[in-house]
Backbone bond lengths (Angstrom), bond angles and torsions (degrees), N, CA, C in turn:
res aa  C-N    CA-C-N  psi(-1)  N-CA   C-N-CA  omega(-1)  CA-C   N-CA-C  phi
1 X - - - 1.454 - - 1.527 110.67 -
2 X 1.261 108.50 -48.98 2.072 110.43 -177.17 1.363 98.27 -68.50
3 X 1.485 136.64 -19.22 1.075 147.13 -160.82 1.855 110.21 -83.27
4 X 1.435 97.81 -41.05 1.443 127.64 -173.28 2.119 97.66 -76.48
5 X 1.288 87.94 -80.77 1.525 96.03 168.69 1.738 120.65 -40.16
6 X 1.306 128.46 -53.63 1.782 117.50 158.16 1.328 104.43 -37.47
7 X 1.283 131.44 -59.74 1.663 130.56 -156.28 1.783 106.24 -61.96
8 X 1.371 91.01 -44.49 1.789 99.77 176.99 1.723 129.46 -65.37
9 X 1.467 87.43 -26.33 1.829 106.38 172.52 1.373 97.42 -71.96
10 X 1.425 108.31 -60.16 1.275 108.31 179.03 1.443 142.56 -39.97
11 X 1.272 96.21 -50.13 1.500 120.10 177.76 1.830 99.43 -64.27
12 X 1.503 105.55 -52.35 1.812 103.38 -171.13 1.858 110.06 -63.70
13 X 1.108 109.04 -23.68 1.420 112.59 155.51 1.649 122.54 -49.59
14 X 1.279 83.18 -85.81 1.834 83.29 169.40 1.214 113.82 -36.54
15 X 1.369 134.87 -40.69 1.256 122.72 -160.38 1.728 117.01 -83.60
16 X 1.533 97.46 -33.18 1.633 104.52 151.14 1.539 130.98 -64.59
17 X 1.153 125.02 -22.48 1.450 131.82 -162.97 2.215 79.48 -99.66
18 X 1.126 102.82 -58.51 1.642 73.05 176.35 1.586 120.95 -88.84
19 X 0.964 123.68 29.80 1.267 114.48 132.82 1.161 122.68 -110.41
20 X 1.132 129.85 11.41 1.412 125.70 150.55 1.866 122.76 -70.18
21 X 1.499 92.34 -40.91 1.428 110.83 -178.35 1.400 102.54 -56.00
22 X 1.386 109.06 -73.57 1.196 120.88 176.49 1.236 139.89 -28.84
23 X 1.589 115.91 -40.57 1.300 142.24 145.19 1.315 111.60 -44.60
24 X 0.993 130.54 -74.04 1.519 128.47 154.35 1.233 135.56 -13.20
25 X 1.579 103.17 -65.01 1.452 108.89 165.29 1.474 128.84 -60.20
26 X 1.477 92.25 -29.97 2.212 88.31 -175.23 1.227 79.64 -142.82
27 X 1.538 103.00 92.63 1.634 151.80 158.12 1.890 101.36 -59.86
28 X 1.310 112.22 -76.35 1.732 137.53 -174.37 1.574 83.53 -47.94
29 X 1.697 114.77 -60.04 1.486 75.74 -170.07 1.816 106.88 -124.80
30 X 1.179 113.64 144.52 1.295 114.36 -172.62 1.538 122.92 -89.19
31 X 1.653 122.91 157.35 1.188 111.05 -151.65 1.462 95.54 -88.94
32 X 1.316 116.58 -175.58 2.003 119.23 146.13 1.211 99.28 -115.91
33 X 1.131 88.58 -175.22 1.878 135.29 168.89 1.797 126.41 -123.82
34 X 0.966 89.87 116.68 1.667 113.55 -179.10 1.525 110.45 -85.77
35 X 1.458 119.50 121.80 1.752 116.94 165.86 1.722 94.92 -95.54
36 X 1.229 140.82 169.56 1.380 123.82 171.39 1.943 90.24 -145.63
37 X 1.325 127.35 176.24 1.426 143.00 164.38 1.161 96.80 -135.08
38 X 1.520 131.02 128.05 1.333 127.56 158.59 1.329 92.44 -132.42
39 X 1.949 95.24 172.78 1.629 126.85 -144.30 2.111 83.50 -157.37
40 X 1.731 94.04 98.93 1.021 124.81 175.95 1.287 114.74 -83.04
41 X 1.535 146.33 88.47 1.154 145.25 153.00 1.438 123.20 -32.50
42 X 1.405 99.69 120.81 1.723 101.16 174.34 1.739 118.71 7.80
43 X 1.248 113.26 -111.00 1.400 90.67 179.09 1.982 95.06 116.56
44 X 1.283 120.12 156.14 1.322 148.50 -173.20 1.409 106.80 -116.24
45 X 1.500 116.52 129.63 1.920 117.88 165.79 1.359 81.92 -134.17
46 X 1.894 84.66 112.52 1.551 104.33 170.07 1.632 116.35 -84.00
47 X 1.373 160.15 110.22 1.281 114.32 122.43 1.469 135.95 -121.23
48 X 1.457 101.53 -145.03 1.591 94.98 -160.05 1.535 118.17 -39.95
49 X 1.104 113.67 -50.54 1.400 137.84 169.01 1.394 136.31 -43.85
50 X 1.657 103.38 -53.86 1.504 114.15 -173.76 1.665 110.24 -177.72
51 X 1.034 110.36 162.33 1.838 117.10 -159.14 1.408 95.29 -122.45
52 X 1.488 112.52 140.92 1.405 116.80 178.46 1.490 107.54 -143.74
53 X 1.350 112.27 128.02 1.522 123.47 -174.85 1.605 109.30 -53.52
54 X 1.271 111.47 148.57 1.603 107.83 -171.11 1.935 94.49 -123.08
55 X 1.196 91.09 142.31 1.622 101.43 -165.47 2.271 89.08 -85.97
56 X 1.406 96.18 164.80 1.731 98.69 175.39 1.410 123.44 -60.18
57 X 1.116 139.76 138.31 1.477 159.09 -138.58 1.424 97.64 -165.40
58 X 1.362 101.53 137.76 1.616 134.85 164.59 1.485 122.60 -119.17
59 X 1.259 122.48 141.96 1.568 137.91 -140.15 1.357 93.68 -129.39
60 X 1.354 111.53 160.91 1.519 124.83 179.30 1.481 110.23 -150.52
61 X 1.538 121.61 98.69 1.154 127.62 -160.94 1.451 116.86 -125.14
62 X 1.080 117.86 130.97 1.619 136.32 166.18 1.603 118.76 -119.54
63 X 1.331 94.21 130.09 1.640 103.33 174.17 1.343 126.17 -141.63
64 X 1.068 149.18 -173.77 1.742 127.53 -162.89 1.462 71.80 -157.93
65 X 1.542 132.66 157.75 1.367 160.01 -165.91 1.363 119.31 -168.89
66 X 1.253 120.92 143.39 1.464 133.29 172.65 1.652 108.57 -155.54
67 X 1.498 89.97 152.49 1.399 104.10 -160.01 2.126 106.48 -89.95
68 X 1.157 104.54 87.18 1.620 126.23 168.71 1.606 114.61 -43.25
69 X 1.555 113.03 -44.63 1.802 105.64 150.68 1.435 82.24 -145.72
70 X 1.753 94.87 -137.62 1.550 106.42 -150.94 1.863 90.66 -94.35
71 X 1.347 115.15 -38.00 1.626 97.81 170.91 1.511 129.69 -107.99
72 X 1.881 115.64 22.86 1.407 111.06 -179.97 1.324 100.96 -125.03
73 X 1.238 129.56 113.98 1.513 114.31 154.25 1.706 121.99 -93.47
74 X 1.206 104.17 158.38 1.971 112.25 -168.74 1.141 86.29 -132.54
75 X 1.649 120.33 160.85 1.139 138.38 -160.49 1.594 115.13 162.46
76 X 1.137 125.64 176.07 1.370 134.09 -178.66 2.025 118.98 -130.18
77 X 1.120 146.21 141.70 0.766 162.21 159.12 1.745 146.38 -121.06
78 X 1.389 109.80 146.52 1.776 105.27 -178.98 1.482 110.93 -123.53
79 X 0.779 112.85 145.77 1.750 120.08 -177.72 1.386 123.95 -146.21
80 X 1.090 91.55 114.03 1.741 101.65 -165.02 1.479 85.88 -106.08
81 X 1.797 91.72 140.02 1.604 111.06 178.95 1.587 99.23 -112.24
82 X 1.427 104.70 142.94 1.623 96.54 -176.08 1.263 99.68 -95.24
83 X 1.732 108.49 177.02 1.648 90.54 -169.33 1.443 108.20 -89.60
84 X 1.481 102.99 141.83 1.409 135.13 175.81 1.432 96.68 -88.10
85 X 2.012 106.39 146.90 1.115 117.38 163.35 1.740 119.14 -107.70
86 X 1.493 106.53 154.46 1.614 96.95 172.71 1.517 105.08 -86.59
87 X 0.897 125.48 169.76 1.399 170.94 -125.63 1.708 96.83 -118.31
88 X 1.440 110.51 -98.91 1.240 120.09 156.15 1.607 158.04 -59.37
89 X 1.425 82.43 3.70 1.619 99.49 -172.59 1.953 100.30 -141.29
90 X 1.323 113.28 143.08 1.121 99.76 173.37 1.675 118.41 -76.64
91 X 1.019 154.20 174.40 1.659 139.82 -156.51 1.372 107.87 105.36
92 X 1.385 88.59 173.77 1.735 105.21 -175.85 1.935 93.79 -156.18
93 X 1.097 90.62 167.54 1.633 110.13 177.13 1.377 130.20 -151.57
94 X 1.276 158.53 145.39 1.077 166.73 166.14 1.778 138.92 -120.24
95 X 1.092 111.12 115.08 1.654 105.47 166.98 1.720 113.38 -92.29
96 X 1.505 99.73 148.55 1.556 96.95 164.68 1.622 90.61 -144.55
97 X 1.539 94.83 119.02 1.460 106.13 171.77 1.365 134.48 -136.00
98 X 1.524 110.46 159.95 1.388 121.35 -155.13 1.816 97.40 -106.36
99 X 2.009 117.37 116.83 1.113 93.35 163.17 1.453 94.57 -137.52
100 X 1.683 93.49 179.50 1.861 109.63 163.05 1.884 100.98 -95.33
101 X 1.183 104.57 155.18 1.464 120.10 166.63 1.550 125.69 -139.87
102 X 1.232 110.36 174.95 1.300 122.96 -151.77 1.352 77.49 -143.51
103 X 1.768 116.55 149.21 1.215 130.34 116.45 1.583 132.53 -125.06
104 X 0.989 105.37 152.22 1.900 109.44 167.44 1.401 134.99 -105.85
105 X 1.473 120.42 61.57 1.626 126.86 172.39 1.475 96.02 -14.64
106 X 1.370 107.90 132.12 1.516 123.32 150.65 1.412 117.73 -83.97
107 X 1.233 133.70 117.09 1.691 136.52 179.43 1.334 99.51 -18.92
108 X 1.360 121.43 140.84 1.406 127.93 163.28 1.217 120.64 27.89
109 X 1.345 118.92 70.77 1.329 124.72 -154.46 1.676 111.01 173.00
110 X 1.282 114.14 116.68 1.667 117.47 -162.82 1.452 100.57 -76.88
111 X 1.559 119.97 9.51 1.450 118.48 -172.77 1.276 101.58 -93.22
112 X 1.815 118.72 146.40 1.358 111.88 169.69 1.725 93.79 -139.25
113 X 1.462 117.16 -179.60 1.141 130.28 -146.05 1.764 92.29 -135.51
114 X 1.137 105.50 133.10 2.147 98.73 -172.74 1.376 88.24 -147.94
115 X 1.522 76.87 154.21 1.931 110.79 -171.30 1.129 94.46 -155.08
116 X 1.895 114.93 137.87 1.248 130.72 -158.07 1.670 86.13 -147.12
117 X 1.680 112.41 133.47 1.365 111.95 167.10 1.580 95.47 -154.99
118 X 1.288 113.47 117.55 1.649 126.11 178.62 1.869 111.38 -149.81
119 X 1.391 101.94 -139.06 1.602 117.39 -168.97 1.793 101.55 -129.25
120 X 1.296 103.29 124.38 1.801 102.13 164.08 1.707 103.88 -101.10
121 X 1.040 111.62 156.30 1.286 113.54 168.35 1.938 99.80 -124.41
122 X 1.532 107.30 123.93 1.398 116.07 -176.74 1.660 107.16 -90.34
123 X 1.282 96.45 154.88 1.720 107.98 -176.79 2.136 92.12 -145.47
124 X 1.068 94.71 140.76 1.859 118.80 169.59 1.091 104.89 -136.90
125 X 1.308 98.38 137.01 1.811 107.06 150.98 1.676 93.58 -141.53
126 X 1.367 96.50 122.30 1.442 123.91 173.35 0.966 136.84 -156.40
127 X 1.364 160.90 144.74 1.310 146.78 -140.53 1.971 111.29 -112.92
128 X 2.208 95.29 -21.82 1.086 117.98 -179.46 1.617 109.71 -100.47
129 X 0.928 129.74 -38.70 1.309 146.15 -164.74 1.961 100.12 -107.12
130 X 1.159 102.93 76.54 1.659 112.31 177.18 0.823 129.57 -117.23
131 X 2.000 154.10 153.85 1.117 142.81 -165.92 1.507 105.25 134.68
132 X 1.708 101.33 -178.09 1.554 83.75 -170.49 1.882 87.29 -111.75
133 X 1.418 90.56 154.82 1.700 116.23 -166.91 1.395 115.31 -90.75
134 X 1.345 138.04 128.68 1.406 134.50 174.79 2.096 95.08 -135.95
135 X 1.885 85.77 152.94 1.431 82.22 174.33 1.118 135.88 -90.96
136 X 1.439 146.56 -120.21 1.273 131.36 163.57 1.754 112.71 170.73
137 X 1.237 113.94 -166.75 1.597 114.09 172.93 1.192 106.02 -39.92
138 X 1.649 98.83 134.69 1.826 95.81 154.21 1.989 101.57 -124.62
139 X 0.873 102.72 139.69 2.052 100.83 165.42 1.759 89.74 -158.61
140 X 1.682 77.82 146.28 1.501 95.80 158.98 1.698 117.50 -138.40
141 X 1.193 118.95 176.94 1.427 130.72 164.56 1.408 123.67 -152.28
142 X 1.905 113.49 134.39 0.986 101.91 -162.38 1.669 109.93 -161.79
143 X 0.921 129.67 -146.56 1.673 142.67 170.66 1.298 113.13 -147.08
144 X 1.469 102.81 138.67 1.583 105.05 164.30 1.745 110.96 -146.08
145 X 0.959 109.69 -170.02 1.357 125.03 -160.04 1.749 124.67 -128.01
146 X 1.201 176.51 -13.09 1.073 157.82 -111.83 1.363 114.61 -67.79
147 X 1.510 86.33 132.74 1.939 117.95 -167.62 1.525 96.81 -93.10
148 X 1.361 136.61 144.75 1.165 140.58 125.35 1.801 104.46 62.41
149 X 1.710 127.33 15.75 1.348 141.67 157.03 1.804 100.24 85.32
150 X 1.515 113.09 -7.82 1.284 113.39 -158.52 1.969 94.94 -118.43
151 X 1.152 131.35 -29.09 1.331 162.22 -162.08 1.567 115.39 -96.22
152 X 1.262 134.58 111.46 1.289 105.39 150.19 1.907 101.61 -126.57
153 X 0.805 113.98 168.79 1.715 144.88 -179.23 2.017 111.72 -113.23
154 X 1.018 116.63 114.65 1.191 117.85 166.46 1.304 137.48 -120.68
155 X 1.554 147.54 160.12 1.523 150.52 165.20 1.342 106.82 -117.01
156 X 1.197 101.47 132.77 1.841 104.21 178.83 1.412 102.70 -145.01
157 X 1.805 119.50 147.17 1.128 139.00 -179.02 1.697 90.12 -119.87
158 X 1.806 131.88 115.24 1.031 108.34 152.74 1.775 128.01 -138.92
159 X 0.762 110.52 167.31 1.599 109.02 -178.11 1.398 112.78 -102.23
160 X 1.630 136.29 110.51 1.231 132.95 167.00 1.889 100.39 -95.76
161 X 1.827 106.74 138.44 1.260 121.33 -160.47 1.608 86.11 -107.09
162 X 1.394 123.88 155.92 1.840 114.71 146.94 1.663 92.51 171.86
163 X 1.543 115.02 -177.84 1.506 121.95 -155.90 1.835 83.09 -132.57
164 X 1.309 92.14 135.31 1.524 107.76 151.94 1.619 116.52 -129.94
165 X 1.113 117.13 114.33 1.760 129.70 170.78 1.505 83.28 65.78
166 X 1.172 122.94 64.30 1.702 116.55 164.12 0.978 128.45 50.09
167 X 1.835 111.23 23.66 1.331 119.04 176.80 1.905 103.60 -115.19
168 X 1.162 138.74 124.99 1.481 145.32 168.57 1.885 87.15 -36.99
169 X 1.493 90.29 155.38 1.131 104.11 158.46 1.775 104.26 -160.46
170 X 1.334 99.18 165.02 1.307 110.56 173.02 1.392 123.82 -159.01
171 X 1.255 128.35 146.60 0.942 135.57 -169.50 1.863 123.92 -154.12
172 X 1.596 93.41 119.71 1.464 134.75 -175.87 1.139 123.55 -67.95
173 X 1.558 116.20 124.25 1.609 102.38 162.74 1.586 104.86 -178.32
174 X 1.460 101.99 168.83 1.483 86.72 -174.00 2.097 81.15 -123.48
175 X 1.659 105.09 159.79 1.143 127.73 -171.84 1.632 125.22 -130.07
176 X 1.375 109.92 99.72 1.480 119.15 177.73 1.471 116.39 -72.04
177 X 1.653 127.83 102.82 1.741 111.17 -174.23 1.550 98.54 -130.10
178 X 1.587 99.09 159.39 1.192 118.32 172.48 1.515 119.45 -123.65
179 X 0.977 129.92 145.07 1.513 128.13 165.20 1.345 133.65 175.34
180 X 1.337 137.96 -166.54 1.532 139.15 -151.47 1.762 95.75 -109.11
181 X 1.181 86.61 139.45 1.917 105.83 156.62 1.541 108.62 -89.70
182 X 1.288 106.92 141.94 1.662 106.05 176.06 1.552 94.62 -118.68
């Protein structure tokens, strides 16, 4: 757990120091800030052992962005998953993770193209599913949209990585979000 928590200090550091940098660097043009709501579809918790259906989950996401040229923006983000329940097991679970991102504006076109690669940190409470918890890979891939310059709309496919009792785990899902530009 203190082990988990250093990585997360850590990580929220980095994520301030480059957006500070970043800010710095593209002065002419300045970055935003994204609040997002997402609506987590069921979803798969793999591990070594055995797979258990994951009931719907909602996300709470912030990310800060700046524009790298005229069609990529880079940026950093956190996303806290609230806790989700399984399906088959009584319990619940949670990621809260730290990433960098990418996007790719499509020419004349409010559509852009996103890639997310950072750290989740996993949390259980279950009576079946016990042991001690570490986090692991996070990436995603996806599409999104900006509405009206103030709006964006997103699709996400992502994979959260992490170990319970020395078994891999992973966990699947794809993510419908909405939210404000600041």
């Amino acid at each position: 757990m203190k082990r988990t928590l250093i990585v997360l200090m850590v990580m929220a550091l980095m994520l301030f120091s480059f957006s500070a940098l970043a800010e710095a660097y593209t002065a002419q043009t300045a970055g935003n800030f994204e609040v997002k709501l997402g609506i987590d579809f069921g979803g798969d918790f793999d591990t070594d052992s055995d797979s258990y259906d994951v009931d719907m989950g909602y996300s709470l996401i912030g990310e800060y962005k700046y524009a790298y040229n005229q069609n990529i923006n880079l940026g950093a983000g956190l996303n806290y998953q609230f806790d989700r329940d399984f399906d088959d097991v009584d319990g619940d679970f949670s990621f809260t993770t730290v990433y960098a991102l990418g996007e790719y504006k499509v020419t004349d076109s409010p559509v852009y193209l996103i890639g997310h690669l950072g750290y989740g940190s996993l949390s259980v409470d279950s009576d079946v599913l016990t042991g001690d918890e570490s986090g692991g890979l996070y990436y995603a891939a996806g599409a999104g949209m900006t509405l009206d310059n103030d709006y964006v709309a997103e699709i996400l496919y992502s994979r959260n990585n992490g170990e319970l009792d020395d078994e891999d785990v992973e966990y699947d899902k794809f993510t419908i979000s909405v939210g404000m530009r600041f």
